[in-house]
C-alpha positions in Angstrom: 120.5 67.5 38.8 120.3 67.0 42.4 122.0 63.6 42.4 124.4 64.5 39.8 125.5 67.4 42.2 125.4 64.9 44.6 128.0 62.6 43.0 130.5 65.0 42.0 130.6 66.3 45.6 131.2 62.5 46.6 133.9 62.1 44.3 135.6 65.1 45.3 135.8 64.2 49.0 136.9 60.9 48.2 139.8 62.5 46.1 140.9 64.6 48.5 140.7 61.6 51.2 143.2 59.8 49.3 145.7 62.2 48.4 145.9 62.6 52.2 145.8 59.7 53.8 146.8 56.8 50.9 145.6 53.3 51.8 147.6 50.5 52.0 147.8 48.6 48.6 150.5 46.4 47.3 152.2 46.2 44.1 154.2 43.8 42.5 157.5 43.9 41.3 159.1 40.8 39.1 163.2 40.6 39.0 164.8 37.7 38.1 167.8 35.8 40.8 170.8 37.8 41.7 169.0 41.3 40.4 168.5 44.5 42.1 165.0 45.8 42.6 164.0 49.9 43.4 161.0 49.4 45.2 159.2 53.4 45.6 157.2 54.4 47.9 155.4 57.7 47.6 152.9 59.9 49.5 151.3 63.5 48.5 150.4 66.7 50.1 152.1 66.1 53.8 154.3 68.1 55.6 155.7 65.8 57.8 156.2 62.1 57.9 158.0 59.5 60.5 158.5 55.6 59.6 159.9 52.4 59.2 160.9 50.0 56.1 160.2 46.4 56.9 160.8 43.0 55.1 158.9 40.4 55.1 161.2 37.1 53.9 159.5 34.3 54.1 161.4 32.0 51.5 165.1 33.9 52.2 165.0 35.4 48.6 166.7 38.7 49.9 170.7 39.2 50.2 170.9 43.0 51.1 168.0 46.1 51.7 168.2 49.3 52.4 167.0 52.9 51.3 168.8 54.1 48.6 167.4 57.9 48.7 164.4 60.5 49.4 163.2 62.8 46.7 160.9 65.7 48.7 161.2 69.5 49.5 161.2 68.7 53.0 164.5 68.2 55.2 164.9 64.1 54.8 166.6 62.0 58.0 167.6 58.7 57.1 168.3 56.0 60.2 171.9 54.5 60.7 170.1 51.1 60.2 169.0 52.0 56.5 165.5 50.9 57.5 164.3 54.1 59.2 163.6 57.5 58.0 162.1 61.2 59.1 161.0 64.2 57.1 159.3 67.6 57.7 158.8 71.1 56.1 156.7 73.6 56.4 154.6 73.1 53.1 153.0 70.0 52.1 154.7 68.2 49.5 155.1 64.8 47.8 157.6 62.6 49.7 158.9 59.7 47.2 161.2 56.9 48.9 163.3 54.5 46.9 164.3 51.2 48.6 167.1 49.0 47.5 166.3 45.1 48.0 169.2 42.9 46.2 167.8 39.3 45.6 170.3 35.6 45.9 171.3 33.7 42.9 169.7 30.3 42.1 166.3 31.0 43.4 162.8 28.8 42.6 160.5 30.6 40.3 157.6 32.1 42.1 159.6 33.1 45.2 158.3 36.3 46.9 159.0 38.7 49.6 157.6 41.4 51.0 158.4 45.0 51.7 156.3 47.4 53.8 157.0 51.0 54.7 155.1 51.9 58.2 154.1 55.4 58.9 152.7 58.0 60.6 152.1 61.4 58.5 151.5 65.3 59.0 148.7 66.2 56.6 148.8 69.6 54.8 146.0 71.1 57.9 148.7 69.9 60.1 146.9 67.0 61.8 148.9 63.8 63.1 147.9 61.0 61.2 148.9 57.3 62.5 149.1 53.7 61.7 149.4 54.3 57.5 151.6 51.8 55.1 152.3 50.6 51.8 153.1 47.3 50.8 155.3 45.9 47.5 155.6 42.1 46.7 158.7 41.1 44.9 158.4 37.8 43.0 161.3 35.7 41.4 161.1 35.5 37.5 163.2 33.6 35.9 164.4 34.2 32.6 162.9 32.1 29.8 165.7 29.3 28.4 167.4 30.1 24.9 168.1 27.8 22.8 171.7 26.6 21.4 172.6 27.7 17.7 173.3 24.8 15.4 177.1 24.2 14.8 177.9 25.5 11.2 179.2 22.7 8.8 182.7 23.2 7.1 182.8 24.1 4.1 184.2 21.9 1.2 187.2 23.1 -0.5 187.0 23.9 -4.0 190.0 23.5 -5.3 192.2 20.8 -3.7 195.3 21.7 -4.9 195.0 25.2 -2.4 194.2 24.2 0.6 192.5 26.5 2.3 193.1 28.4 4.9 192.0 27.9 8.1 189.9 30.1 9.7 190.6 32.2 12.7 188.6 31.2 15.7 186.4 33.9 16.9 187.3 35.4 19.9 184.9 34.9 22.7 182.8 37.9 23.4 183.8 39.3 26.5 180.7 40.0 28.6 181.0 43.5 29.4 181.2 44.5 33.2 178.4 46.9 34.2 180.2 49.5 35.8 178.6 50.1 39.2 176.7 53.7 39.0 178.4 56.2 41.3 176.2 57.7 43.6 175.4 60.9 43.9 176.3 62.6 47.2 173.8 63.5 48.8 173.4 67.8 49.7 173.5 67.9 53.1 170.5 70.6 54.2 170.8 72.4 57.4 168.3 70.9 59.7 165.4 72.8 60.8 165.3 74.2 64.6 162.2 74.1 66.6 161.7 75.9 69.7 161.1 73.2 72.7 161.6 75.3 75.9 158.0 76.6 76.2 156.5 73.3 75.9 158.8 71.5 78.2 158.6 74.0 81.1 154.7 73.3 80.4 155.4 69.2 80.9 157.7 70.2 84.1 154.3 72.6 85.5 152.2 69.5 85.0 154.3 66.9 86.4 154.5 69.0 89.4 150.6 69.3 90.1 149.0 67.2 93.1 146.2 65.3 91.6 144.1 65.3 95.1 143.7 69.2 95.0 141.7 68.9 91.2 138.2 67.7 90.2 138.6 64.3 88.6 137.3 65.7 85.4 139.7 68.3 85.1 142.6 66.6 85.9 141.8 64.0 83.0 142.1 66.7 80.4 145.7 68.1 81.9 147.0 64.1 81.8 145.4 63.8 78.0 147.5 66.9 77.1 150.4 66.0 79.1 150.8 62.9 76.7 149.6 64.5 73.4 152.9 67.5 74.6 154.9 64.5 75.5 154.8 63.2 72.4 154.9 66.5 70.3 158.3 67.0 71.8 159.6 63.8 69.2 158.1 66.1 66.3 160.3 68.3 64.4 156.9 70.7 63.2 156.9 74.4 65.1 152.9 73.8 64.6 152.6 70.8 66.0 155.0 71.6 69.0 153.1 75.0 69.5 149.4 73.5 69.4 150.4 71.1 71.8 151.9 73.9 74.4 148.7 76.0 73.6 146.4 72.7 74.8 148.1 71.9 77.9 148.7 75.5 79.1 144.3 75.6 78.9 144.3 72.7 80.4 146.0 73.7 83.6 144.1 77.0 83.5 141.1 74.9 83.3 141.9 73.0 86.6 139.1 73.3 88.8 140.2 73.2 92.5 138.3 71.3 94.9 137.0 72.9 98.0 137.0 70.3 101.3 136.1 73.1 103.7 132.1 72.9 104.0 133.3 68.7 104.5 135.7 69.1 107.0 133.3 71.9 108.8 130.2 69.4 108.8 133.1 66.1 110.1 134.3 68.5 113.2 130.7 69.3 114.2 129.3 65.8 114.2 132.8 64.9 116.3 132.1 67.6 118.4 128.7 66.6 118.7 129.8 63.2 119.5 132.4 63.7 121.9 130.7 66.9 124.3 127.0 66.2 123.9 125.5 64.0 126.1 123.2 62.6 123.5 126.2 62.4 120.9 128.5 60.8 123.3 125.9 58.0 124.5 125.5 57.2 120.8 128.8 57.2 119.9 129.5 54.6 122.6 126.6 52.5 121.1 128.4 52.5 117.8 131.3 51.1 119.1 129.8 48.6 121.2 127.7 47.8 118.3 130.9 46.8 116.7 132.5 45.2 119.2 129.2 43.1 119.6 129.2 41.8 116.1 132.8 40.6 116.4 131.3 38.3 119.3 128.8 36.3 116.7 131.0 34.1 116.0 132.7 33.5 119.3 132.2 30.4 121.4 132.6 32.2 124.6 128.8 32.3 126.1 129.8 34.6 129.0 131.0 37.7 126.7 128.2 37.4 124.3 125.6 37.6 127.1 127.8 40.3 128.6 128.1 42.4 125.4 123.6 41.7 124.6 123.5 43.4 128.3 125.5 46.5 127.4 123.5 46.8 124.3 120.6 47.2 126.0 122.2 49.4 128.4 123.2 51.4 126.2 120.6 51.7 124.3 117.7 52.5 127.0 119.8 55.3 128.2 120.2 57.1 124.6 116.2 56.1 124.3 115.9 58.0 127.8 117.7 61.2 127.0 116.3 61.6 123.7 112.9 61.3 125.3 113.9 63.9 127.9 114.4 66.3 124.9 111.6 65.8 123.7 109.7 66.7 126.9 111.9 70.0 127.7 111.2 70.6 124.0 107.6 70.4 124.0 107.4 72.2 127.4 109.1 75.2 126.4 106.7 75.3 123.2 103.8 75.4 125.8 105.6 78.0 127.6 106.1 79.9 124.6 102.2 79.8 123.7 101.4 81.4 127.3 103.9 83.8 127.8 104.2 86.4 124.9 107.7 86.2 123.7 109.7 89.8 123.1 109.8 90.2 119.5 113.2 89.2 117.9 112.5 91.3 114.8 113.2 94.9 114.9 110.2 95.6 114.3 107.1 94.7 117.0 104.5 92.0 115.8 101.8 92.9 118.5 99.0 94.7 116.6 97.4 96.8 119.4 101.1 98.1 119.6 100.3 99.8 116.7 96.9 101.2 117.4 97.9 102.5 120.8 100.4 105.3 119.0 97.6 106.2 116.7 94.5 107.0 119.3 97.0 108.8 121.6 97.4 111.3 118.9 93.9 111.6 118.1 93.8 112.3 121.9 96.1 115.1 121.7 94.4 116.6 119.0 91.1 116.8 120.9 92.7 118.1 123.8 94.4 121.2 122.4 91.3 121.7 120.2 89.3 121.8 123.9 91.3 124.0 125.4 91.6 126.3 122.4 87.7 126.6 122.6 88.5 127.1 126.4 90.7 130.4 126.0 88.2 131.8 122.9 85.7 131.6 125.2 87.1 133.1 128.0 88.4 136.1 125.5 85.0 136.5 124.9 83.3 136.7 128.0 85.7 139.1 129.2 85.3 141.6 125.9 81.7 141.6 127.1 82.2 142.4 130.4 84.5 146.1 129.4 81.8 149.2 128.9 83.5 151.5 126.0 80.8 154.5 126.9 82.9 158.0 127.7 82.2 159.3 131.2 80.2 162.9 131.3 78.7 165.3 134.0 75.0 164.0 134.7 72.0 165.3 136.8 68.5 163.5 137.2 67.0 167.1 137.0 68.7 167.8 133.6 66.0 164.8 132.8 62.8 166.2 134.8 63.6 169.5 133.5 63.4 168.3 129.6 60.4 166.2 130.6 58.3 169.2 131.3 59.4 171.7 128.5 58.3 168.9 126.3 55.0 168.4 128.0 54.4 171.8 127.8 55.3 172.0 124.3 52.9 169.4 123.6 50.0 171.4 125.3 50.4 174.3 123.2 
């Protein structure tokens, strides 16, 4: 069931294949010398179609060609030459072409020419399909030779007293002319207008763009739709002029412009580098002596070669001295930098007894004001103490003898 599913699915694509895009195949026609031959071409479901009608004569069998007429829904264009032709419409539709090739008298059996029409078609999805044909053969036929009737014999009279009369000769048959067949004017239809002025301002926008300003990859795609909207201005289709404006306006809003500032940034500070610094300068004037130097190798001057080896070396010792220099003042200040704590460049201090030194200086304060609070309660205290609450009243010693002795003498009794 699979396979059979399988094959019908085949078939069907290879049905629609060719009703779209028709191979090239050639059939033969057979006309005989001095004959007329319709040679048709035809092609369904396109909406659009632009070509050429080519013969190929090998054996100069052909007196006249030319297209006779185009039978389609489509507005038909037929070339001054009679050889080319252009169609569109808006819906597919089969396009049928009939060509007029008029052979010579007294041609050899077996003669053959060929006709070929060479196209380029709008399918009925509205995509551009190139490089199509179709080829007819013509071949000469000649008709087979008839042979001559046998004269009739006269006929004896009967009676030879009445002669008999003679008979009137038959008049020759006159061949009947073939009256030509009047052509049938051809309805002039109003051709179809397509709007251009989008798509050209488009071309105009692209032609104008500097190609150094765009990444190489971008500016590929705009040139790609610059020449699919170049050559969608030749088409007669609204669709096909309209998808090619849509692809080229993305393509310039695709542009990706480059950005040369971090390059020209890093170039002025290596020039800079090279032209003020005393290391960059002393290298720099290596370089070029380095260059200079190597145009001498093949000089025959012994003087200037031993001159330019000296500079070399010159030149050379003195950038080897002041890059050794660095190195020392370099690795000195790092020593320095070791001995001598460095201010901290954060905002925030890195030394770690700098944070202790906050924390027992409040533990300090505490202690102290709890020391001199127990100060001031004690004192408070001490002098409370001190202060004697008792009233003040009349006293005698004698008052105290005096109660003495009544309570001795109490006792007694």
């Amino acid at each position: 069931m699979k396979r059979f599913t399988k094959n019908v699915i085949t078939l069907l694509v290879l049905s629609l294949i060719l009703s779209i895009v028709p191979a090239a195949f050639a059939a033969e026609y057979k006309a005989e010398p001095g004959q007329t031959v319709k040679v048709v071409f035809e092609v369904k479901e396109i909406s659009g179609i632009d070509g050429t009608i080519t013969v190929d004569d090998p054996n100069g069998i052909v007196a006249s060609a030319e297209i006779d007429k185009i039978e389609s829904a489509m507005v038909n264009r037929i070339g001054d030459d009679k050889k080319t032709f252009f169609c569109y419409g808006s819906d597919p539709v089969t396009w049928k072409l009939t060509y007029i090739v008029k052979l010579k008298s007294g041609l050899a059996e077996g003669a053959t020419c060929t006709v070929t029409a060479n196209y380029a078609v709008t399918d009925k999805d509205y995509n551009f399909v190139e490089d199509l044909s179709q080829s007819h053969t013509i071949v000469v036929d000649l008709p087979e030779p008839t042979e001559p009737s046998q004269p009739t014999q006269p006929t004896q009279p009967s009676q030879p007293t009445q002669p008999t009369q003679p008979t009137q000769p038959t008049q020759p048959t006159q061949p009947k002319p073939t009256e030509p067949k009047p052509t049938e004017p051809k309805p002039t239809q109003p051709a179809a207008t397509v709007d251009t002025a989008k798509l050209k301002e488009l071309i105009g926008d692209a032609q104008e763009l500097d190609a150094s300003k765009y990444s190489a990859d971008s500016w590929a795609k705009v040139q790609d739709a610059l020449k699919k909207a170049q050559d969608a201005l030749k088409s007669k289709n609204q669709s096909v002029i309209d998808a090619a404006a849509a692809e080229l306006e993305k393509a310039i809003a695709d542009l990706v412009a480059l950005d040369r500032s971090a390059l020209e940034a890093a170039i002025a500070k290596v020039e800079k580098f090279l032209n003020e610094d005393t290391i960059g300068s002393k290298a720099k004037e290596l370089i070029d002596t380095l260059g200079k130097a190597k145009e001498l190798l093949n000089s025959q001057d012994q003087a200037k070669m031993d001159e330019a080896a000296a500079l070399l070396e010159q030149l050379l010792d003195e950038l080897q001295k002041e890059i050794l220099n660095l190195t020392k003042v370099e690795e000195i200040i790092k020593e320095i930098e070791k001995i001598v704590e460095v201010a901290p460049k954060d905002p925030y201090c890195n030394i770690s007894m700098h944070y202790v030194w906050p924390i027992l200086f409040f533990i300090s304060l505490a202690l102290n004001v709890g020391f001199i609070v127990l100060i001031i309660v004690y004192f408070a205290r001490k002098k409370k103490n001190q202060t004697d609450d008792t009233p003040l009243v009349d006293y005698d010693i004698a008052d105290d003898v005096a109660g003495v002795d009544d309570a001795g003498a109490e006792t007694a009794e």
